[in-house]
Backbone bond lengths (Angstrom), bond angles and torsions (degrees), N, CA, C in turn:
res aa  C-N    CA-C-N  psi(-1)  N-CA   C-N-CA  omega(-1)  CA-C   N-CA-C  phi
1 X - - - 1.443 - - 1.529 110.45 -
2 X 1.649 105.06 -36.10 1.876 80.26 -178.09 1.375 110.71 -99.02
3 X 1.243 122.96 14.55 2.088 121.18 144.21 1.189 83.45 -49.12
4 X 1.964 122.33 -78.85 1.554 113.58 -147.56 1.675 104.88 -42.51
5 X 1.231 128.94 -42.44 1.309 111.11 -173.76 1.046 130.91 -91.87
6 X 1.329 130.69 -18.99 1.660 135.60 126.64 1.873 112.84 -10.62
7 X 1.451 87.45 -72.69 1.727 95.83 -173.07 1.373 108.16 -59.74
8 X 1.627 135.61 10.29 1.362 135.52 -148.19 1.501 92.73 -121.35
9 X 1.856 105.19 -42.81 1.301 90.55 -164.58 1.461 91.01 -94.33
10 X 1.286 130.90 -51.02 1.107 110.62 165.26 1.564 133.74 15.84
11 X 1.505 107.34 -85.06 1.314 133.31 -164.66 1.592 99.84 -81.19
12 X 1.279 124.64 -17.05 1.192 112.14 171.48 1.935 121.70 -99.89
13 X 1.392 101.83 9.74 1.070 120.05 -159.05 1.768 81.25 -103.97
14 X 1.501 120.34 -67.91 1.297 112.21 167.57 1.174 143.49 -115.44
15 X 1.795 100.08 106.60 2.065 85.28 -141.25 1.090 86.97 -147.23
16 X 1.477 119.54 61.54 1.397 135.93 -140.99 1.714 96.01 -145.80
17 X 1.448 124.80 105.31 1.364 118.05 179.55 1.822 115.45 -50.81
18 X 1.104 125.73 133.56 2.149 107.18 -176.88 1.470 99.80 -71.76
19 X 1.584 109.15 134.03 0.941 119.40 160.63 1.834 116.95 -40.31
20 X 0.944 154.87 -28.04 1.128 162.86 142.68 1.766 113.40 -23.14
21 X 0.869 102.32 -88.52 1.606 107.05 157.98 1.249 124.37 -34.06
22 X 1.475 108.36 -43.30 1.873 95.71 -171.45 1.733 97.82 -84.31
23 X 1.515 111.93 -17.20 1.508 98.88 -179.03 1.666 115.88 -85.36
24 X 1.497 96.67 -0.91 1.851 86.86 174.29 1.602 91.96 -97.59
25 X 1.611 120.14 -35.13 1.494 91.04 -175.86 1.956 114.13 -52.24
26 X 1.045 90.99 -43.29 1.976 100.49 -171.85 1.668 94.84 -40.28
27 X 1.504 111.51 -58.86 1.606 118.86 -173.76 1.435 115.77 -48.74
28 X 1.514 111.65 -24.69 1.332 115.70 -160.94 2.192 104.51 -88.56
29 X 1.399 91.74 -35.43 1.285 113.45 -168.04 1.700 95.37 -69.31
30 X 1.530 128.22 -58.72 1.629 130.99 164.20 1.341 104.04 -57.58
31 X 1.463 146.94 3.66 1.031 108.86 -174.44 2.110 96.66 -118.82
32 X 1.517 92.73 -18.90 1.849 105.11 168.87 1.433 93.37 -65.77
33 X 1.693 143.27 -55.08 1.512 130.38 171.11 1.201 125.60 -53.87
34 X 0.968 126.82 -5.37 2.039 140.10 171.10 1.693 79.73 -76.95
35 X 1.419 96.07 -85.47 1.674 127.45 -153.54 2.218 92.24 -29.42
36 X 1.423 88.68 -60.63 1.818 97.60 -173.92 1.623 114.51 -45.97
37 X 1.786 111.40 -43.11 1.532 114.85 -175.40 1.659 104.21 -81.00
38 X 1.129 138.42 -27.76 1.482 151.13 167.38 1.459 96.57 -52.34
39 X 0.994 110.61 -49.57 1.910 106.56 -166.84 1.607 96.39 -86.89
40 X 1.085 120.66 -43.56 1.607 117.36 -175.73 1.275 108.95 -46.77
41 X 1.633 115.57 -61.66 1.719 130.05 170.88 1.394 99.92 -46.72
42 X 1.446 129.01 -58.27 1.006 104.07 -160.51 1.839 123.54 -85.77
43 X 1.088 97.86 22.76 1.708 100.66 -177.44 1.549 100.31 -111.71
44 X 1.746 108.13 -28.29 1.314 115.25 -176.08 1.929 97.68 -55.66
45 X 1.493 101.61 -62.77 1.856 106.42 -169.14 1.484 115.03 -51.08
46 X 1.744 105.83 -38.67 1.549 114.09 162.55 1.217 134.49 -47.37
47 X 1.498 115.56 -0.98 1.288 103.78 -155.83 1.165 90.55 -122.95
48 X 1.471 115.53 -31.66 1.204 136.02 -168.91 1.490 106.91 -63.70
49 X 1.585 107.54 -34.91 1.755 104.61 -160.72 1.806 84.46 -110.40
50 X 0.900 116.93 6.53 1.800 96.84 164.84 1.668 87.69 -107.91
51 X 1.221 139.89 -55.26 1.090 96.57 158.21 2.026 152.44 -5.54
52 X 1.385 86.68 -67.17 1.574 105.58 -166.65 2.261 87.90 -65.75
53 X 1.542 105.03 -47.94 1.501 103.06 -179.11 1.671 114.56 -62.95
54 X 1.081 140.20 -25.31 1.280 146.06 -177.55 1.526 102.26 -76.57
55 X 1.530 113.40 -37.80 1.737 112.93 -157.11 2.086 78.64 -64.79
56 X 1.474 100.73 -55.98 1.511 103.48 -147.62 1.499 95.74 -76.51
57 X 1.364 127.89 14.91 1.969 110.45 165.07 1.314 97.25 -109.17
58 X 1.035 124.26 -3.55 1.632 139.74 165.33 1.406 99.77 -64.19
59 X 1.077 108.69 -79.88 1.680 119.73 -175.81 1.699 112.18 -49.12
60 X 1.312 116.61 -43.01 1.519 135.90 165.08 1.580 112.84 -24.16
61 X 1.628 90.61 -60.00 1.318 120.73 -154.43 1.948 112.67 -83.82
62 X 1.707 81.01 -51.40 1.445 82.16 155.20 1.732 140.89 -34.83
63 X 1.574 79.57 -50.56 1.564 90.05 -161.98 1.450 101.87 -94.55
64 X 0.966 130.58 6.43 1.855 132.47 170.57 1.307 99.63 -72.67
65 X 1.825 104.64 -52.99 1.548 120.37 178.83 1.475 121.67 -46.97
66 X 1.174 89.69 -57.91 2.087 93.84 169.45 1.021 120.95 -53.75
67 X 1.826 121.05 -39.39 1.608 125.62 -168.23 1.724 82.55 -74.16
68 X 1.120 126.55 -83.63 1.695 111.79 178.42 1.554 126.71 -10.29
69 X 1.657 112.06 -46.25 1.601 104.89 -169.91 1.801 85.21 -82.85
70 X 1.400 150.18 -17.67 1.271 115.94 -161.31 1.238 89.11 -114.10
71 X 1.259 148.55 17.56 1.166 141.94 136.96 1.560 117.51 -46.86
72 X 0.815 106.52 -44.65 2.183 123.66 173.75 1.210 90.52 -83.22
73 X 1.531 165.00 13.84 1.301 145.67 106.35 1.063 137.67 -69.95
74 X 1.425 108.62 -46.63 1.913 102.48 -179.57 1.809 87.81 -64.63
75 X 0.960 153.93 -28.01 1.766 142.90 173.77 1.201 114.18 -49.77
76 X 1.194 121.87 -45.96 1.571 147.52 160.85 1.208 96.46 -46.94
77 X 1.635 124.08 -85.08 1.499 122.04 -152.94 2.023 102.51 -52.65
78 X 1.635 104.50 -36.75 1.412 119.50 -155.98 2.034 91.10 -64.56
79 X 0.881 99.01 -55.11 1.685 109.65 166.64 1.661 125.91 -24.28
80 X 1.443 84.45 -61.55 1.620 102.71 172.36 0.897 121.16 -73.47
81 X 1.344 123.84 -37.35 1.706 128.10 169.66 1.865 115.89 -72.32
82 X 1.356 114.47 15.50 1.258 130.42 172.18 1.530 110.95 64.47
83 X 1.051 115.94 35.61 1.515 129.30 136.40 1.630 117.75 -29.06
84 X 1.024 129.19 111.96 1.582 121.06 -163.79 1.586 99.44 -118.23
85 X 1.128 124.35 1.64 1.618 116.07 170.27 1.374 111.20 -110.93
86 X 1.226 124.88 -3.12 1.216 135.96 146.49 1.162 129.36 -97.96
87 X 1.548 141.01 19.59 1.158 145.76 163.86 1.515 114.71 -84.93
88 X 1.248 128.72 -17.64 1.239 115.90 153.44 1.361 146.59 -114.73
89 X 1.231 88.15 36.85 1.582 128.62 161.56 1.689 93.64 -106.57
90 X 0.396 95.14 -104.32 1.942 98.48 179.45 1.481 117.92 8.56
91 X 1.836 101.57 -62.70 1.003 106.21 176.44 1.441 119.31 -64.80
92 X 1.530 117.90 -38.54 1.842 111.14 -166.50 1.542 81.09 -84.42
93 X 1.420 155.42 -6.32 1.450 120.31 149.58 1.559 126.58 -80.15
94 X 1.605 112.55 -13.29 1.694 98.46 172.58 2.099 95.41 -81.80
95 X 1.195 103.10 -38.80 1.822 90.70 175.53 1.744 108.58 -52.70
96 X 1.070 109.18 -28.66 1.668 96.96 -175.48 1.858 101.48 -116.89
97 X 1.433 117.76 80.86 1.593 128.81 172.31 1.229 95.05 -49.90
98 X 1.378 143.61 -45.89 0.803 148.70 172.63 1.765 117.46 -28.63
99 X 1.334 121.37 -60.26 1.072 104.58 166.15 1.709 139.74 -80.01
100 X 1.096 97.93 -22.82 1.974 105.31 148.95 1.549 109.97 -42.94
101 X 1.440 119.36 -60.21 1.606 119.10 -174.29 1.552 102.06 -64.95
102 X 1.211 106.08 -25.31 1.907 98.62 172.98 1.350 130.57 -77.21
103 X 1.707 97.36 -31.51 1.055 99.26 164.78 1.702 125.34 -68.67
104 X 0.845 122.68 -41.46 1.534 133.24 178.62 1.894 106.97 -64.69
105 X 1.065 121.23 -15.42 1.497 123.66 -176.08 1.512 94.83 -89.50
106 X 2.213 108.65 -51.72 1.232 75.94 177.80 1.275 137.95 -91.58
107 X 1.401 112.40 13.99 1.869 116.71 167.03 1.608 103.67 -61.96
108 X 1.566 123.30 -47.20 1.319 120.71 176.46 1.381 129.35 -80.72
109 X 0.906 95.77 6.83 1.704 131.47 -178.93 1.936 99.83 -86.34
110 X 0.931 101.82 -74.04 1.670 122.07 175.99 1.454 119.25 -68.52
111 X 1.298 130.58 -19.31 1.309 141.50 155.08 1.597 116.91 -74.19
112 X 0.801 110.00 -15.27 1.660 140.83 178.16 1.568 112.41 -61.54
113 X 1.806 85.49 -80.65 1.531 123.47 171.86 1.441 114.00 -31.82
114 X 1.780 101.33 -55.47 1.254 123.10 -168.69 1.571 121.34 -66.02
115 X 1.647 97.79 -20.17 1.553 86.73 -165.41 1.362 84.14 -107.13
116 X 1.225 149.63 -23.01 1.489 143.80 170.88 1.627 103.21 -54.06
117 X 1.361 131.74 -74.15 1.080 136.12 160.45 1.284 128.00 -11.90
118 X 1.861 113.53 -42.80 1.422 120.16 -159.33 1.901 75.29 -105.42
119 X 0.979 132.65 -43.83 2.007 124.50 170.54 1.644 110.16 -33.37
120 X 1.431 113.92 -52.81 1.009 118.09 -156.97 1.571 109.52 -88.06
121 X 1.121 110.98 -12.54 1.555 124.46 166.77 1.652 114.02 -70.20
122 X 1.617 111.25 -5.84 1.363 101.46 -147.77 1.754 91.84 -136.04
123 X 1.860 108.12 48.18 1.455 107.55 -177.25 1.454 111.35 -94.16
124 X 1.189 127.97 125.47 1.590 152.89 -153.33 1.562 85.75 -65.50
125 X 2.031 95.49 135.54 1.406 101.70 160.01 1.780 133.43 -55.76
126 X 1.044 144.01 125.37 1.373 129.50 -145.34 1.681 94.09 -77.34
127 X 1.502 101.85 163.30 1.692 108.85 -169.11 1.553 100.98 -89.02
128 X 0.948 105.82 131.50 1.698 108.88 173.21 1.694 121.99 -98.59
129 X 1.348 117.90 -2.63 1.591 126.27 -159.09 1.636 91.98 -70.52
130 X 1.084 103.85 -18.98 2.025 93.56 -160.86 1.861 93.21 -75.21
131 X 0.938 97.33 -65.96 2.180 100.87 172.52 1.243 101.83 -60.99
132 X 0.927 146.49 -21.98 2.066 125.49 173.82 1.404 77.52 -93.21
133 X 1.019 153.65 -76.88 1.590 130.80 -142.55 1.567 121.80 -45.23
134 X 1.495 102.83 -32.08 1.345 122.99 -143.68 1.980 86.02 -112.53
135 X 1.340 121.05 -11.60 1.530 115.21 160.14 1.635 91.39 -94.40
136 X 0.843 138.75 -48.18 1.719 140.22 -163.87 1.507 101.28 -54.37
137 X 1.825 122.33 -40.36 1.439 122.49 167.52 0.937 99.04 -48.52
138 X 1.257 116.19 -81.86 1.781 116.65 -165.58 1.529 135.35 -50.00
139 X 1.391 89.49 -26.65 1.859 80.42 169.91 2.035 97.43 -86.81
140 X 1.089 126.59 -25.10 1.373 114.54 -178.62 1.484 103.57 -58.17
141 X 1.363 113.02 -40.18 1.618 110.20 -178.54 1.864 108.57 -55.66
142 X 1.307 91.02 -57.58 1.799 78.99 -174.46 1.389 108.88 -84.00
143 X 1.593 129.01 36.58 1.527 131.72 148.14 1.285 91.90 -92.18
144 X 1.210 163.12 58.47 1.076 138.45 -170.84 1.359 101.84 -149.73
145 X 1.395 154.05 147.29 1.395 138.87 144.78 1.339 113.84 -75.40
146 X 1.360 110.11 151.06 1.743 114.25 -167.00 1.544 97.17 -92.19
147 X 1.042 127.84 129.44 1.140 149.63 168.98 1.883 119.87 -25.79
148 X 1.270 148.05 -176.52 1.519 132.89 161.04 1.156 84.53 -90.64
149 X 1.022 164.47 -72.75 1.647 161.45 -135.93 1.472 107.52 -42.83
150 X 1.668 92.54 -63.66 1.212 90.72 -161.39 1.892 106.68 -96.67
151 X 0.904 110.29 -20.72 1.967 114.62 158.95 1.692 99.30 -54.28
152 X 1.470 121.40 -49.37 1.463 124.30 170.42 1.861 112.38 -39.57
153 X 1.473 120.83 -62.73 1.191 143.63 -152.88 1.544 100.42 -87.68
154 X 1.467 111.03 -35.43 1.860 110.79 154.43 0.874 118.50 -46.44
155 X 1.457 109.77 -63.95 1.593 101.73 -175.91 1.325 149.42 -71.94
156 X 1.596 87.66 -30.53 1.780 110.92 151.73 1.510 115.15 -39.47
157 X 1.361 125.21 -22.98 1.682 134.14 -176.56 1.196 85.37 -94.90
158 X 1.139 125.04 -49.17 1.632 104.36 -150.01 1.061 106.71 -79.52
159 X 1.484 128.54 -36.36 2.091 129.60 172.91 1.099 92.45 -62.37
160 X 1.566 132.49 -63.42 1.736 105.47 176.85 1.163 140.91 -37.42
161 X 1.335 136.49 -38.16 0.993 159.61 -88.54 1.694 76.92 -148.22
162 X 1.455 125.84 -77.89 1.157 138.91 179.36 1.885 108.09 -58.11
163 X 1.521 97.44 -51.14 1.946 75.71 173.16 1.779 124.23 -66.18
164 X 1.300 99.61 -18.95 1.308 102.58 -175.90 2.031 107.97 -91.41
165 X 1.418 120.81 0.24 1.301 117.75 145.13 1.402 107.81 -98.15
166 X 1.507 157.28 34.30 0.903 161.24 147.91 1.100 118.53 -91.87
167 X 1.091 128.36 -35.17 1.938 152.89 -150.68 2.003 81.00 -110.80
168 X 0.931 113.68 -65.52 1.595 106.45 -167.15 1.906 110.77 -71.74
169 X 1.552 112.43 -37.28 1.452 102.48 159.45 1.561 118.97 -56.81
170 X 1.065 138.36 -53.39 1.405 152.79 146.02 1.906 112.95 -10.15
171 X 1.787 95.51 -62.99 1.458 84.91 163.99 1.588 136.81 -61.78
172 X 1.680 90.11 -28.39 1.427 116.00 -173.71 1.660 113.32 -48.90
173 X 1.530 99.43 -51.19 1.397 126.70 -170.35 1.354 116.96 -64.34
174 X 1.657 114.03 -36.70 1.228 123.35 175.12 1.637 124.62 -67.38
175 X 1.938 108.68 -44.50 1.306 104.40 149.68 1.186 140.89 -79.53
176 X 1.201 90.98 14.44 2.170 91.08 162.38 1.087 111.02 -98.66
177 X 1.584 132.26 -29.92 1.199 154.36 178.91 1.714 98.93 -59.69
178 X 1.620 102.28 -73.80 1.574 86.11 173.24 1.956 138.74 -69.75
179 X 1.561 84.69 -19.67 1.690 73.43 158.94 1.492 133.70 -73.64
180 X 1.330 109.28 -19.97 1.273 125.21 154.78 1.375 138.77 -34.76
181 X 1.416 89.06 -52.58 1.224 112.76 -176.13 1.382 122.94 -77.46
182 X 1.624 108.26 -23.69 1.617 110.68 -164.41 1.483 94.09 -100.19
């Protein structure tokens, strides 16, 4: 019992977080708010220039697509203007409408493709504020000095804590003692 009260005043004598510690937690907590606005900016500009790259493979893509659908017109116009090595090509495509309507599905077909493709190119850097916030708590906590209450209510565990391995070595001792004995 008088360790327990040794260890009582002890601990209440220095029960004082070191200034050292609480000034790296503080450092740690300003330096996760750098770290948080650095990543904010930098997802903001990121987004911006895959943006700006998606608009123009869009446009890329587009326009390959178009040069394809007027390729199947100037053939047409070339046809009509009595083009004779292309008239029978011409003709087995006006006999088959069918492939004109194919063709046009797959220009919208491929414009389609293109903008799903150019979406999926364009998945957002993931947000990090929820885990830096939630380390930024915790180092603010240990910037902090702990209160008497709760430095009080520590220590109250910890003499417990210690009489009640004292009280159970004690019991300990007694049944070894009597198995000993018998």
């Amino acid at each position: 019992m008088r360790i327990v009260l040794m260890l009582a005043a002890l601990a209440l004598s220095g029960c004082s977080t070191p200034k050292p510690a609480m000034e790296q937690a503080n450092h740690g907590v300003g330096m996760i708010a750098q770290l948080e606005s650095s990543l904010t900016e930098f997802r903001r500009v990121e987004r911006n220039s895959m943006k700006a790259r998606a608009d123009s493979l869009l446009a890329q893509r587009k326009a390959i697509a178009f040069v394809d659908r007027e390729k199947q017109r100037d053939l047409q116009a070339r046809v009509a203007a009595g083009d004779k090595l292309s008239v029978t090509l011409i003709d087995n495509l006006v006999a088959n409408t069918e492939g004109l309507a194919l063709s046009q599905a797959e220009y919208s077909d491929s414009n389609a493709r293109n903008e799903a493709a150019v979406a999926a190119l364009l998945a957002p850097i993931p947000d990090t504020r929820s885990g830096t916030s939630t380390a930024q708590a915790r180092l603010a906590e240990m910037g902090e000095e702990l209160g008497w209450d709760i430095r009080r209510s520590e220590l109250q565990a910890f003499i417990k804590a210690v009489k009640d391995s004292v009280e159970d070595g004690k019991k300990k001792i007694e049944e070894a003692e009597k198995k000993a004995n018998d």
